[in-house]
C-alpha positions as CSV (number, residue, x, y, z in Angstrom):
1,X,7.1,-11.5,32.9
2,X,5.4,-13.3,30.2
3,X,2.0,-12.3,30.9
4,X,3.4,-8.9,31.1
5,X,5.0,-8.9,27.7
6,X,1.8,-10.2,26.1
7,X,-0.2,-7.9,27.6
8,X,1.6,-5.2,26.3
9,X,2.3,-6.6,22.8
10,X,-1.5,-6.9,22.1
11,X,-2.2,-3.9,23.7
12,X,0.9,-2.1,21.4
13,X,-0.5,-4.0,18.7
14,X,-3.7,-3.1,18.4
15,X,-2.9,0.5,18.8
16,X,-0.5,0.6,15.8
17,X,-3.3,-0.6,13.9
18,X,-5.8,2.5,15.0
19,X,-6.3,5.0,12.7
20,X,-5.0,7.6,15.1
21,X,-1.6,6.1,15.6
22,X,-1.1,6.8,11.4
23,X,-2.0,10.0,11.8
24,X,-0.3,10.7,15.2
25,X,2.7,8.8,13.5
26,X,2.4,11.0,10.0
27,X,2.0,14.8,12.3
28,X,5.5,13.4,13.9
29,X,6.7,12.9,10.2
30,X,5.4,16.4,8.8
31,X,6.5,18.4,12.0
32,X,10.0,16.7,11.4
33,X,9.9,17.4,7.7
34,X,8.9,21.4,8.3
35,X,11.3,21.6,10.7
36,X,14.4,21.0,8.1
37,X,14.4,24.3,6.9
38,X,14.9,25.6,10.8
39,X,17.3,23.5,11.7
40,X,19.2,23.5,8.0
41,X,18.6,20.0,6.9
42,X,21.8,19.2,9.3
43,X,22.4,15.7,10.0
44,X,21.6,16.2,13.6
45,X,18.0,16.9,12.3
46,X,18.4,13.8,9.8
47,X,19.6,11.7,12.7
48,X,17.0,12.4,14.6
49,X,13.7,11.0,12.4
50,X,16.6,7.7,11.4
51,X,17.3,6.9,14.8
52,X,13.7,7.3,16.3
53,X,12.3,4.8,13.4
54,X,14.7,2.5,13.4
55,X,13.8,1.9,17.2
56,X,10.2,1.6,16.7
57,X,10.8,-0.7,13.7
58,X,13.1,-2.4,15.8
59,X,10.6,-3.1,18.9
60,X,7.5,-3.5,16.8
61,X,8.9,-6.7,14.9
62,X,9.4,-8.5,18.4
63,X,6.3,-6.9,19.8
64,X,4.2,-7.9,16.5
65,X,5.8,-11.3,16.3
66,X,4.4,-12.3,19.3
67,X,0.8,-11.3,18.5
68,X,1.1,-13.0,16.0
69,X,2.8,-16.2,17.4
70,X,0.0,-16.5,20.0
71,X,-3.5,-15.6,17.5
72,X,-1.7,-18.5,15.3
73,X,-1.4,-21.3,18.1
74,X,-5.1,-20.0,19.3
75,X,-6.1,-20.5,15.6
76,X,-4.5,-23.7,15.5
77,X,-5.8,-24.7,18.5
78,X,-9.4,-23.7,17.4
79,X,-9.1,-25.7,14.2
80,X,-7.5,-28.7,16.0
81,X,-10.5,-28.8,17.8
82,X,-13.0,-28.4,15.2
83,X,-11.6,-31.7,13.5
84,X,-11.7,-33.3,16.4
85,X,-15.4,-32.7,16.9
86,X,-15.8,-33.3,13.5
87,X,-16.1,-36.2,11.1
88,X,-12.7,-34.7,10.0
89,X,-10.0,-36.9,9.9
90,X,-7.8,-36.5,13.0
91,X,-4.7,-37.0,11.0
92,X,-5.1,-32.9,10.6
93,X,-4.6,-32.1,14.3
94,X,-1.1,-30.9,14.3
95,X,0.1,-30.7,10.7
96,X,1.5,-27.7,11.5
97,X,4.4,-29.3,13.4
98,X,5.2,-31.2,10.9
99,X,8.8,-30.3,8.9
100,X,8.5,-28.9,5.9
101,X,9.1,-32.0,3.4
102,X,6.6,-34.1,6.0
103,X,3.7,-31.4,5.3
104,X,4.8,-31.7,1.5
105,X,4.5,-35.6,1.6
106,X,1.1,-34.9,3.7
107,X,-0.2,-32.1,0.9
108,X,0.7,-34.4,-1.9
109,X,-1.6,-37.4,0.0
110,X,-4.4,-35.5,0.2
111,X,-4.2,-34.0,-3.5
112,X,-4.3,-37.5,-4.4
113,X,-7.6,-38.4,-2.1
114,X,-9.1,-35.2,-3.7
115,X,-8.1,-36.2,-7.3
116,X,-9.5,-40.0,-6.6
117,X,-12.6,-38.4,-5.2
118,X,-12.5,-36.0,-7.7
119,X,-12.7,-39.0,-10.5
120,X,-15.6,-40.6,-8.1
121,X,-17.7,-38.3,-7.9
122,X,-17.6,-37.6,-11.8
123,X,-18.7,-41.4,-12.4
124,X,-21.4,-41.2,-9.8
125,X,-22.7,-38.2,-12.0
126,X,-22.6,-39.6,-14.8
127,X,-24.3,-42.5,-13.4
128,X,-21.4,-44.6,-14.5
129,X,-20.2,-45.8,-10.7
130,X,-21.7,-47.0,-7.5
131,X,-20.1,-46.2,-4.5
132,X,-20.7,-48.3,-1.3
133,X,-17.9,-46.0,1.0
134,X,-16.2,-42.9,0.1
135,X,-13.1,-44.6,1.8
């Protein structure tokens, strides 16, 4: 059933963000629209355009959510790997299943590292410092 439900998420996704599916989605607006004076603006005819949008907005949030849920853990997964590989520092891999005042403790280490390297990179130019390790 999963398979099945991302298949058709991506599939739904990426054909709400075609160019056709605005305009097929805007004919279904005007047609409603022109079709007031017809039907006398009733609330049968106002019911109509409510209830059929707030369905698709309804099922698109779930169905978008899960695009998105997957293309971010592929993303993740991709950049996990690049440290990895890397002379990046593995501490990355994962940070983004850290809680939210661990990533804020993690952020604020690493503005520090930048500021220190910041401040020795500035005496190197100005010929000032010698560094043996950048660590």
């Amino acid at each position: 059933m999963e398979k099945a439900f991302n298949r058709l998420a991506t599939v739904v996704s990426h054909a709400a963000g075609r160019p056709w599916a605005f305009v097929l989605c805007l004919s279904a607006v005007l047609t409603w629209a022109i079709t007031g004076a017809i039907f006398h603006y009733s609330e049968t005819w106002q019911l109509i355009i409510n209830t059929g949008t707030t369905i698709v907005t309804f099922l698109m949030v779930f169905l978008i959510q899960n695009t998105q849920n997957r293309d971010s853990a592929a993303i993740q997964a991709k950049l996990d790997e690049l440290i990895r590989a890397s002379e990046g520092k593995n501490e990355f891999i994962g940070v983004e299943n850290l809680s939210e005042s661990e990533g804020e403790s993690f952020r604020k280490q690493c503005q520090v590292a930048k500021e220190r390297m910041a401040a020795i990179d500035a005496g190197r130019a100005s010929g000032k410092v010698t560094i043996l390790s950048r660590e």
